[in-house]
Every structure is written in C-alpha cells, then in structure tokens.
C-alpha positions in Angstrom: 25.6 -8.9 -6.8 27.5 -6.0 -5.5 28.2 -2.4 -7.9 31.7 -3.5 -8.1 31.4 -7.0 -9.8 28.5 -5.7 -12.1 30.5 -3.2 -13.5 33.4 -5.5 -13.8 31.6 -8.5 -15.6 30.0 -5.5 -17.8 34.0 -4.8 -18.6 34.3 -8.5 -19.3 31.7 -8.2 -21.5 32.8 -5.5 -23.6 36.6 -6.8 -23.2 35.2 -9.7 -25.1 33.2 -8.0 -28.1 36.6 -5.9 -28.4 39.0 -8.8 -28.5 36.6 -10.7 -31.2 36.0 -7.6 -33.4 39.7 -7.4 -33.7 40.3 -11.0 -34.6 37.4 -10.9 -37.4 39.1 -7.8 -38.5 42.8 -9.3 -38.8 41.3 -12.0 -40.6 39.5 -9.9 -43.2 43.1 -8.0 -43.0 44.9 -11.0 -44.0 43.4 -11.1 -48.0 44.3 -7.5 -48.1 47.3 -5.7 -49.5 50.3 -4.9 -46.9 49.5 -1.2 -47.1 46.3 -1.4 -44.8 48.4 -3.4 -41.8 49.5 -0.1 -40.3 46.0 1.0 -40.2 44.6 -1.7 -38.1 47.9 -1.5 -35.8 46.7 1.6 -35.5 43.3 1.0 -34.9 43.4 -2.0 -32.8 46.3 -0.1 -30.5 43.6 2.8 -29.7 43.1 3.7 -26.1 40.0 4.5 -24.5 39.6 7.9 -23.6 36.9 6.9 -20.9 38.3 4.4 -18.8 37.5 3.5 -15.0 40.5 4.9 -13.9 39.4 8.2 -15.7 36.0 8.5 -15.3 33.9 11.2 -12.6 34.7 9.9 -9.6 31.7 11.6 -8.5 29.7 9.4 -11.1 31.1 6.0 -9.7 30.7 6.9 -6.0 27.0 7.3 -6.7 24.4 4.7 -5.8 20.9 4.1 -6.7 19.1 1.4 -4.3 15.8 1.1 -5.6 17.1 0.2 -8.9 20.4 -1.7 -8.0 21.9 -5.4 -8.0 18.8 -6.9 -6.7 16.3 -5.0 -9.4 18.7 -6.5 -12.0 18.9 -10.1 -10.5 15.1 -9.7 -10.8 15.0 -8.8 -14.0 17.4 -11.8 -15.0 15.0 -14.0 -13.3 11.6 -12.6 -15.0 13.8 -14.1 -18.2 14.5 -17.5 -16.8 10.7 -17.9 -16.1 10.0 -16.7 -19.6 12.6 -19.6 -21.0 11.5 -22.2 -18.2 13.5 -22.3 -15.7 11.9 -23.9 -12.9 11.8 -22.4 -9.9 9.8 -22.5 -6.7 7.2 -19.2 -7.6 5.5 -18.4 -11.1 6.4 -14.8 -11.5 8.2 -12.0 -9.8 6.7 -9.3 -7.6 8.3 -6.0 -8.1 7.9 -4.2 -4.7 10.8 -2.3 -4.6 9.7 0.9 -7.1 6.5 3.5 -6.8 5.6 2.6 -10.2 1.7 2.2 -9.7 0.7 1.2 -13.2 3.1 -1.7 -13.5 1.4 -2.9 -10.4 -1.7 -2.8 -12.1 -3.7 0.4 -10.9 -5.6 1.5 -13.9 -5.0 4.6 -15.5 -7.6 7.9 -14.5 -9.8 8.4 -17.6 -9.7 11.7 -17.8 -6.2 12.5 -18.3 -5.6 9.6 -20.9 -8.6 11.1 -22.7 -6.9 14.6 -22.6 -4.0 13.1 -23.5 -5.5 11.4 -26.6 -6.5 14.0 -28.1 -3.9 16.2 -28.0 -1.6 13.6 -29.5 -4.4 13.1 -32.0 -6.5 16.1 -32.5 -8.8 14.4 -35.2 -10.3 12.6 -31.8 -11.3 16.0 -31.0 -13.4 16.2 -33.6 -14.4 12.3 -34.2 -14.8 10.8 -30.7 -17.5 10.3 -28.1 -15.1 12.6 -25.1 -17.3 14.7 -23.2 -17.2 18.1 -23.6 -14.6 19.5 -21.0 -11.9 16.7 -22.1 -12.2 18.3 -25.8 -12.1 22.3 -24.4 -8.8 21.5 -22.6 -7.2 19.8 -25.0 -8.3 23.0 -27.2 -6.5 24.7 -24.8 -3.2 23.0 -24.2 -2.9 22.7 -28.0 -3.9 26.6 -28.8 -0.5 27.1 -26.3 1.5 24.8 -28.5 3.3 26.7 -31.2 1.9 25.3 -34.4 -1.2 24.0 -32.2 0.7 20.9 -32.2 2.3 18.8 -28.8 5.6 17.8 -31.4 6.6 21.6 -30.8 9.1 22.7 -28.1 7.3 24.7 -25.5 8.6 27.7 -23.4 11.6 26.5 -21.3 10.2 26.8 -17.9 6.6 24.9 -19.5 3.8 26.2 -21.1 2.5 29.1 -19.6 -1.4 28.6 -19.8 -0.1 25.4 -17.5 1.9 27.6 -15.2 -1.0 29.3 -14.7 -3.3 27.1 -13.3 -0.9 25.0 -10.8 -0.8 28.6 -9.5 -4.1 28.2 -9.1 -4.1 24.9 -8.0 -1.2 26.0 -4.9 -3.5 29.4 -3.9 -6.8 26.6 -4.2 -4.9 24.2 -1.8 -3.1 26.4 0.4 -5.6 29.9 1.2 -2.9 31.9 0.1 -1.6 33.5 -3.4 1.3 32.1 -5.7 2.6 33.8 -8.7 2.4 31.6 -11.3 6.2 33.1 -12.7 7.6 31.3 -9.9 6.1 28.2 -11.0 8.4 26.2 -13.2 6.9 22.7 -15.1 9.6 19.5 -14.5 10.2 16.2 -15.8 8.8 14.9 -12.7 10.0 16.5 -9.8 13.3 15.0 -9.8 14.7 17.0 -12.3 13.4 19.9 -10.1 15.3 18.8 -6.9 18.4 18.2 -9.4 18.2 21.6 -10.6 17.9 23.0 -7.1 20.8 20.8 -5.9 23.4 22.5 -8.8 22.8 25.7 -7.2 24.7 24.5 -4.3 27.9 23.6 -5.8 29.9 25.8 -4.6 32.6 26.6 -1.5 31.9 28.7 1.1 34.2 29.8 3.3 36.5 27.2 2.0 34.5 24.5 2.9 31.9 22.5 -0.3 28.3 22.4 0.6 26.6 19.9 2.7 22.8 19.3 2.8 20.8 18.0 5.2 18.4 14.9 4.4 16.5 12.7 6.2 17.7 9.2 7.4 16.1 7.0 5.7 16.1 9.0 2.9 14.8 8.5 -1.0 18.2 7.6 -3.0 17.3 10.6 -5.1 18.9 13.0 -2.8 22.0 10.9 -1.7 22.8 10.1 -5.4 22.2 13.2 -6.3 24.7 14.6 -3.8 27.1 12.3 -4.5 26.7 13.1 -8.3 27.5 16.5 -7.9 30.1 16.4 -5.2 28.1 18.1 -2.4 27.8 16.9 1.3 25.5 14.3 2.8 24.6 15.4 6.6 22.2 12.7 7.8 20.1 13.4 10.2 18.0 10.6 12.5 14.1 10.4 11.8 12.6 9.1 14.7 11.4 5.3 14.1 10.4 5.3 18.1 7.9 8.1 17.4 6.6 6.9 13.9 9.5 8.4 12.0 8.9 12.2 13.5 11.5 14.7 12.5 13.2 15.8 16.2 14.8 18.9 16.4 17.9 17.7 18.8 18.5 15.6 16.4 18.3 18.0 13.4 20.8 20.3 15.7 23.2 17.5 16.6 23.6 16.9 12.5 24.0 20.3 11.4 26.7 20.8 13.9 28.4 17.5 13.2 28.2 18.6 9.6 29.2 22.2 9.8 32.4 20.6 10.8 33.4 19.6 7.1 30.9 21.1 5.5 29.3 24.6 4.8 25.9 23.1 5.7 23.4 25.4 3.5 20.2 23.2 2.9 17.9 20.9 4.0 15.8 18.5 2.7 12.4 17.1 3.9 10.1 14.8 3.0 6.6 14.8 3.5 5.0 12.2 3.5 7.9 10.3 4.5 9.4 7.9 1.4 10.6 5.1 2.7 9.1 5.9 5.9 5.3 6.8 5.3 4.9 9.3 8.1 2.8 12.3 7.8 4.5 15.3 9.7 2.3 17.2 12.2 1.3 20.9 11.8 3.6 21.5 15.1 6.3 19.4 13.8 6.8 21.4 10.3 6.6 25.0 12.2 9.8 23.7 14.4 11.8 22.9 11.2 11.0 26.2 9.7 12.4 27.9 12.7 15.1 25.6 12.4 15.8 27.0 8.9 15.3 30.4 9.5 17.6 29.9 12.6 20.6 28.5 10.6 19.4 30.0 6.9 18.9 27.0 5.3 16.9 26.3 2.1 14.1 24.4 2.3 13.4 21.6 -0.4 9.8 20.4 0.4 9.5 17.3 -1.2 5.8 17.1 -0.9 5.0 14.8 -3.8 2.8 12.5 -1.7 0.2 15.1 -1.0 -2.8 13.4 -1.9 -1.7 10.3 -0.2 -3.0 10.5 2.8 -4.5 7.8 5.0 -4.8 8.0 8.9 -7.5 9.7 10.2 -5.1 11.8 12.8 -3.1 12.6 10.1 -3.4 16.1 7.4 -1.3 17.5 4.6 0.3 20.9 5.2 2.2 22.5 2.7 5.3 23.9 3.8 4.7 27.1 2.2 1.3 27.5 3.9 2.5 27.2 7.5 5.4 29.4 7.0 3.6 32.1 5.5 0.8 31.9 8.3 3.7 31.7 11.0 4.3 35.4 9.0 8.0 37.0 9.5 10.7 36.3 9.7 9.5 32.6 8.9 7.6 34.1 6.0 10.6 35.0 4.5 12.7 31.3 4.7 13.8 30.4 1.3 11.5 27.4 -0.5 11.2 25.2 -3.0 8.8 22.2 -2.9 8.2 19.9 -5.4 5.3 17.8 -7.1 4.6 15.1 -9.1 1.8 13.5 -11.2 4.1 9.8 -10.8 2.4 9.5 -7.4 -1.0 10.7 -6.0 -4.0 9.2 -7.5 -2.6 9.7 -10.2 0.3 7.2 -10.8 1.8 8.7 -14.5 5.8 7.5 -13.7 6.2 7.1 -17.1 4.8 10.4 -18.7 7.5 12.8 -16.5 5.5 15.6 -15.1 5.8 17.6 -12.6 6.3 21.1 -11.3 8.1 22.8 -8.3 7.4 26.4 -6.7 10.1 28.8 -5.9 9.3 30.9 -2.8 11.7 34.0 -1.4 14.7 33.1 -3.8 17.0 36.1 -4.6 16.1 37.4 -7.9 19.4 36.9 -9.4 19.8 33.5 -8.1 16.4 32.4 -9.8 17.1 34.6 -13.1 20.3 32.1 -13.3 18.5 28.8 -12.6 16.2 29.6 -15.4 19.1 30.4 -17.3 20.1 26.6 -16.4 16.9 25.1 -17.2 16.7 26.5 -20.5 19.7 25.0 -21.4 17.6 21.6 -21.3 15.4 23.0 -23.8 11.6 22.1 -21.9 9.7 19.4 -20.3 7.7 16.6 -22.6 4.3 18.4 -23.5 2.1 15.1 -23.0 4.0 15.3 -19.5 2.6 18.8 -18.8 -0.5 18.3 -20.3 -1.4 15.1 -17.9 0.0 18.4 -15.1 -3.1 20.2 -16.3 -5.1 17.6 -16.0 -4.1 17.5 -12.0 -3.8 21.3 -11.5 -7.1 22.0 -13.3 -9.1 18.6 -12.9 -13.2 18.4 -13.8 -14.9 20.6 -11.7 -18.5 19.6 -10.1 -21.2 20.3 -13.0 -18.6 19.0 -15.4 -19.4 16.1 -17.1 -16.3 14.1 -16.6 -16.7 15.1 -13.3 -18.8 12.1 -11.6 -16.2 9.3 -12.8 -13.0 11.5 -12.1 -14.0 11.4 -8.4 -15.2 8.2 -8.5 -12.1 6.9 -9.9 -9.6 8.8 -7.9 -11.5 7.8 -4.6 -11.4 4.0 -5.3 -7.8 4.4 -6.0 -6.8 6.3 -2.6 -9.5 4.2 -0.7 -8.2 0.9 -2.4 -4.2 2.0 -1.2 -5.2 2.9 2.3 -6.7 -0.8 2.9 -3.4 -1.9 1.8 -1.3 0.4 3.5 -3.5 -0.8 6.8 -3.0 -4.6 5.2 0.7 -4.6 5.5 1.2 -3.5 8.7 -1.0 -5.5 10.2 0.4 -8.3 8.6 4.2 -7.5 9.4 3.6 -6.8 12.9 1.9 -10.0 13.5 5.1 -11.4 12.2 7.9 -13.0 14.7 10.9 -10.4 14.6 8.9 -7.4 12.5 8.0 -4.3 14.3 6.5 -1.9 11.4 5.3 2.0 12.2 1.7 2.6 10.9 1.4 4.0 7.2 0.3 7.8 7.6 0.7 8.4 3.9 3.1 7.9 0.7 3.4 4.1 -1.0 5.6 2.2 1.3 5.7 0.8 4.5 9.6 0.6 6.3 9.3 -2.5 8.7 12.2 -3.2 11.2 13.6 -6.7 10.5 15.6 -8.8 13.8 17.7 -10.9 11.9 19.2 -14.5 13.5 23.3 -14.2 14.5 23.7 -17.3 12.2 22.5 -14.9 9.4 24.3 -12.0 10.3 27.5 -14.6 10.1 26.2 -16.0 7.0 25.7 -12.4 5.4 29.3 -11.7 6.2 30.9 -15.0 4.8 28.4 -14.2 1.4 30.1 -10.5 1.8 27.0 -9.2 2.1 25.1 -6.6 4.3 22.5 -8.5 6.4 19.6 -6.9 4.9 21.0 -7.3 1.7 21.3 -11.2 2.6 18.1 -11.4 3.5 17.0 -9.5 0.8 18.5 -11.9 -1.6 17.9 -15.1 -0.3 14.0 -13.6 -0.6 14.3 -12.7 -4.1 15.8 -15.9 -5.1 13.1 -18.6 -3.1 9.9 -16.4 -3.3 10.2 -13.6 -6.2 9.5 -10.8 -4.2 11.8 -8.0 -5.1 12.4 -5.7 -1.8 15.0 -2.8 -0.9 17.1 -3.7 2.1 16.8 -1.0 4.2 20.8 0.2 4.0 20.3 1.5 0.7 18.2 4.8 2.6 20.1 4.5 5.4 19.2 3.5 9.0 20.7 4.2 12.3 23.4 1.4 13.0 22.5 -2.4 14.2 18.9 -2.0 13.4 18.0 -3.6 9.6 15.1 -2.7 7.4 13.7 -3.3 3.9 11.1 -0.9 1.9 8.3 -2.2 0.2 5.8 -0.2 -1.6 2.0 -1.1 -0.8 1.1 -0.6 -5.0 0.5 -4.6 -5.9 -3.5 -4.8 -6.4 -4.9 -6.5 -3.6 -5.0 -10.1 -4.4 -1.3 -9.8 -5.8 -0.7 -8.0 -2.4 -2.3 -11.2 0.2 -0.2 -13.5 -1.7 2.9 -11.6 -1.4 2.0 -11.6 2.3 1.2 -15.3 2.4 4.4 -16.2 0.6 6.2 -13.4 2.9 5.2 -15.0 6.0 6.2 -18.6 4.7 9.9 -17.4 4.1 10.5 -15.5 6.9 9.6 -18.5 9.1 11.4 -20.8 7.1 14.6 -18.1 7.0 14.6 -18.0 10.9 14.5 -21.8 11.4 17.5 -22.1 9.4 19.4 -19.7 10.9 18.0 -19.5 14.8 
C-alpha cells in the first residue's frame, strides 16, 4: 500500500470518528435548551489548523523504507494469524529491521545485570552479581544526582561515561581522544540528526546538499528530506563488492554543486544495506577527497564489531586520518556509535555516542547549545554505553562469560552472514556480494518482463511487487531495494541476517520455493 493511500484511509478514518462525534453530540444537543445551539455551530464548524494542505512539506516528502507500507501490512497480518485467518505460513518473519533481540539473540549478561541494579539498587546489596557488575553500577549511580537513574543527567551524558568511551576510542584506535568532545546519544541517530541541523543553511545562495551513499540507510535520506537539505547520491560499487570509487564520488559532487552548496558527506562503514567493509586504502582516498573539497565527514561506523571476512579489518576513520597526519589530520569528523548493533543488540534501550574531531570551537559550543535543549539521553541507555566502553576486563570475574557470550553471538552471525549468500547465489536470477560485516546482505534480484508489466498495472515498483507478493504467500517481510536507492534497471531487496539459525534455513527454504514458483508465473 503506497504513502499516499495510507495517509488517506488514515484521513478516512479520522473523517469518520469526527462525523460520529458530532452526530452523538447533536443528539445529546437536541434535550438541551436553545441557548447551547450556537455553541456546537460553533464547535462543530471548527477548522483544523493542521491540515495536509498546511502541514511541513518537508515532513510529508519524507520517507522511511524499513518501516513503511510493507512493515505495516505485516503487522496487519501478524493480527490475522492471531484471529485465524488461514493463510499458507504460521507466522511472519520480520527481516526487514536490525532489531537483533526480536529475532531472538539473547541479551549479554553483563549489561542487563548492570542494568538491574542500577534500576534497583537493593540488588546491589541482595543479589548473587559478581563483584565488578555491583562496583559499576556504584559508579554510574554515584554520577547520578540523587544516586538515582530517575534523575536528569548532564546534557551532553554523564561525565564518568564520557570518560571512559574516551578511553575506549584512544584503546581502539592507538591515539588520544578528549573525552569533552565526546557527546552520549539516543542511539546514534539522534547524533547524525544533530549533526545534519548544522547544515541548514545557504551558502552562496544555494541550501546545502550532502553526499551519501547509494544504497544508503533511510536515516540519512529522511533526514535530509526532513530538514530541507540536499540529497547528492553517489554510486557504491556493487561490481567491486560495494567499494566506494572516487570517480564516482567526483562525478556526484559536481553534479550536485550544481544546485547545491555540497558541504558534507556521509559514509558508512560497514556498509548498511550493503555489508561491505571498506579497505584501509579505500578510506585514505575519501579523506583526501574531503580535505580536497572541505567536506565534513560523518563516519557512520556503528558496525564496528561486526566483522566477518577474514580479508576484511575495521579502521576508524579518525585513526587513518590522523596517521595520514596534515593536512588530512585536520579534516572535520564526526562518527558515530551505537550499542543497537555489535554484539550487543540493545535497539530498544537508545544508547549511543558520537566523537567530534576538528570542529570550530564556536560551531560545537552551539551544537551543545542545541543538544541541551533536549534535556539528556535515557540514563539506563548510557549506562548499557558503559558497559560497552568499559566491559569486564581479563581477571574480572564477569569476564569468562562476557567473552564467551559476545563470541557465540559474532561467530553465530558470521555463519549466517556466510549462510545467505550462499544460499541466494545458488538461486536462479540472484547474484549477492559476500557479507564483509554489518547485518544484512543486498542481493540483486532479475525479475521476469511479465512481472515488471504486472508491477506496473498493480502501480507498483517491481521490487516493491515482488516484495509484496512475498510478504503475502510466504510471511517474509523484506525491503525492496528502491527504498535505499540503486542505480537504475537493476532491483534489490535488504534482508538482515538476525533470525536465529533454524528460523534463518526455513526462511531460506520457503525463499527458494517462492522465488521459483514467482518466476514460473511470470517467465
């Protein structure tokens, strides 16, 4: 179901509720006294301040694919199982969102006994938690005014917190980080969103553009489109496993300097949708790239621990450009983590933090300004940070299952990750690049001229079709690859590799079924 109708049978909807609100009211009217009929002319001829004609055009131009008409129609469908309506599958399998513990993966001990105990002190007291959960929890709560997680914290996060991601960044990268430049997040989204408003502006009479990846995470475009900046989309390379090429990057920021004051540009590593995991080479070409056209980075590096090729390594952004020295050294940075990914998997506790490198003083003194208009980030959200800056050390003793746990969950996803390529590939009309890293794979789909014609006639995009018709005969929820973008006359769909193993060979089985069965139809 497209935006457009959703929104209008939502109008329906609450045309409806209006139209009987005011009929019960002119009948309770009726008994009354004559005086109280201007009234409810009155009331009943009220306009709507907030209409469709008047809302943010910015707001209705946005898009989010990985939860649009297809996560709804999903949804719809998980309630006609539940009311038993027959259909030709049991359940429905949410592939389309990184949300690892709705896909079963089992929360990481350590930080939900940290987090226990801070939300109920008494536990630090009463229960069996080793020693080193109860001293940080000591900790985070000491840095809580009124030693209490219920209290607003600093703006920016608690600073104890700040601290040691500091830590953690100088840890991973061999170089230093001041921990003032460190700002806590509601995941990194509202990071990027942050950094994003401090682009609104004209220069040189032209709005600001950004440069992102195509495919791209639906973050950024909505987000552009949210606040009225530019989208300049710039090719990844599917031929060469979704490599960023620097012609390419070139040939966008000149197409897009033409409307656009092109002042940013956004990369993502590793790749969502794409799974790639850039080269050491390939991120010291994109840095000179920046410094070359002064761009700001945004290094969306959430994916960090994810990791599963054996060619393939994590390098920060900030550590090569500050080992390529100046005037590299100097590029201006902000990258972004997240504890909704990783080993980790804690979407629904909104953590997160991002690291401002070379921003102008004034310019940073401003976005804090911003940010503390939001008040602060959840303290159980900062708290499970700790726990991922600052996790059990060897000697500790919730060290031995900390490890143990966050290496069956990173071994367990790169057997899937290896899983569902395989299994695409093998497929007639799939062709999918290996997963270097991240939680999805991006497999190229050749779909039949019949369906192409049929996608049309449904007023559909062919992936979308396809996507659709999936959903509705199998279960499996998908996003069609158009909603990241992809280079025209080739079609797509994500799917994360999250579902637990077993869930994950059925999904395949069944996946293989339809997409024979779809072919036949329309070959």
């Amino acid at each position: 179901m497209s935006q457009i109708k959703l929104i209008s049978r939502a109008s329906r909807v609450l045309s409806g509720a209006a139209v009987r609100s005011e009929l019960t009211l002119g009948e309770a009217v009726s008994a009354q006294p004559q005086r109280n009929h201007t009234s409810v002319r009155t009331m009943a001829s009220q306009r709507k301040t907030l209409t469709i004609e008047t809302l943010n055009p910015c707001i209705k131009t946005l898009e989010y694919a990985v939860r649009g008409p297809l996560v709804i129609r999903a949804g719809e469908i998980e309630e006609e199982l539940e009311k038993g309506v027959k259909k030709p599958f049991k359940k429905v399998i949410k592939a389309n969102i990184g949300d690892a513990h709705a896909m079963g993966q089992q929360p990481i001990t350590f930080i939900r006994q940290v987090l226990a105990c801070v939300v109920n002190p008494e536990l630090i007291e009463t229960a069996k938690f080793p020693a080193d959960v109860k001293q940080k929890a000591k900790a985070i709560l000491a840095a809580c005014g009124g030693n209490s997680v219920g209290s607003y914290t600093m703006s920016l996060g608690i600073e104890l917190i700040r601290r040691h991601v500091a830590e953690y960044i100088e840890k991973r990268d061999g170089h230093p980080s001041n921990w003032q430049n460190v700002v806590l997040t509601g995941g990194a989204s509202n990071g990027i969103k942050n950094c994003l408003q401090l682009l609104c502006n004209q220069v040189d009479g032209k709005n600001s553009g950004v440069l992102i990846p195509i495919p791209q995470y639906p973050l950024y475009s909505a987000s552009l489109a949210e606040y009225g900046l530019g989208q300049v989309g710039y090719y990844l390379d599917e031929d060469k496993n979704w490599a960023l090429d620097l012609d390419e990057l070139e040939r966008a920021f000149v197409e897009g300097s033409k409307q656009y004051a092109v002042r940013a540009l956004v990369v993502i590593n590793p790749g969502n949708p794409t799974g790639q995991v850039l080269t050491r080479k390939n991120i010291e070409d994109i840095i000179k790239f920046a410094q070359k056209h002064s761009l700001f980075v945004f290094a969306d590096e959430v994916y960090q621990y994810n990791i599963y090729a054996e060619d393939s390594k994590f390098f920060s952004f900030k550590k090569v450009m500050t080992e390529m020295g100046k005037p590299y050294s100097e590029v201006e940075l902000a990258s972004f983590m997240s504890i909704s990914k990783g080993y980790m998997g804690e979407c629904g506790l909104r953590g997160g933090w991002m690291e401002l490198v070379n921003m102008d003083p004034d310019v940073q003194a401003n976005l804090y300004k911003a940010i503390s208009a939001m008040l602060c980030p959840t303290t159980v959200g900062q708290t499970a940070v700790d726990c991922v800056a600052r996790p059990p050390q060897p000697g500790e003793p919730s060290y031995c299952l900390w490890i143990k746990e966050r290496t069956a969950v990173l071994d367990s996803l790169n057997s899937r990750a290896k899983m569902i390529v395989e299994t695409f590939n093998n497929m007639e009309g799939f062709t999918c690049n290996i997963v270097q890293g991240a939680m999805y794979a991006f497999p190229r789909i050749e779909l039949p001229p019949k369906a192409i014609e049929a996608a049309k006639a449904a007023n559909k995009k062919p992936d979308v079709f396809y996507a659709f018709k999936l959903l509705e005969e199998t279960g499996i929820c998908i996003v069609p690859g158009s909603g990241f973008g992809q280079r025209p006359g080739t079609f797509h769909f994500r799917t994360t590799i999250l579902p637990q193993p077993d869930v994950l060979q059925e999904m395949l089985d069944v996946f293989k079924t339809f997409h024979a069965n779809f072919t036949k139809q329309y070959s």
